[in-house]
N, C-alpha and C positions, 0 to 999 in steps of 0.2 A: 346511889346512882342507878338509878332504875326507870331511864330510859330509852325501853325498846323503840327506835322509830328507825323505820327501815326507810329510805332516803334511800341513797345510792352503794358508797362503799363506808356512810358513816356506821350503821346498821349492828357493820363489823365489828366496830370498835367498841360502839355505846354498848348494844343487846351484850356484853362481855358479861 
């Protein structure tokens, strides 16, 4: 799971 995309508040979730 390696991805980083900053979007909005998914960001938060995925960059984990």
């Amino acid at each position: 799971m390696g991805q980083c995309r900053s979007k909005k508040q998914d960001f938060a979730s995925l960059c984990l």
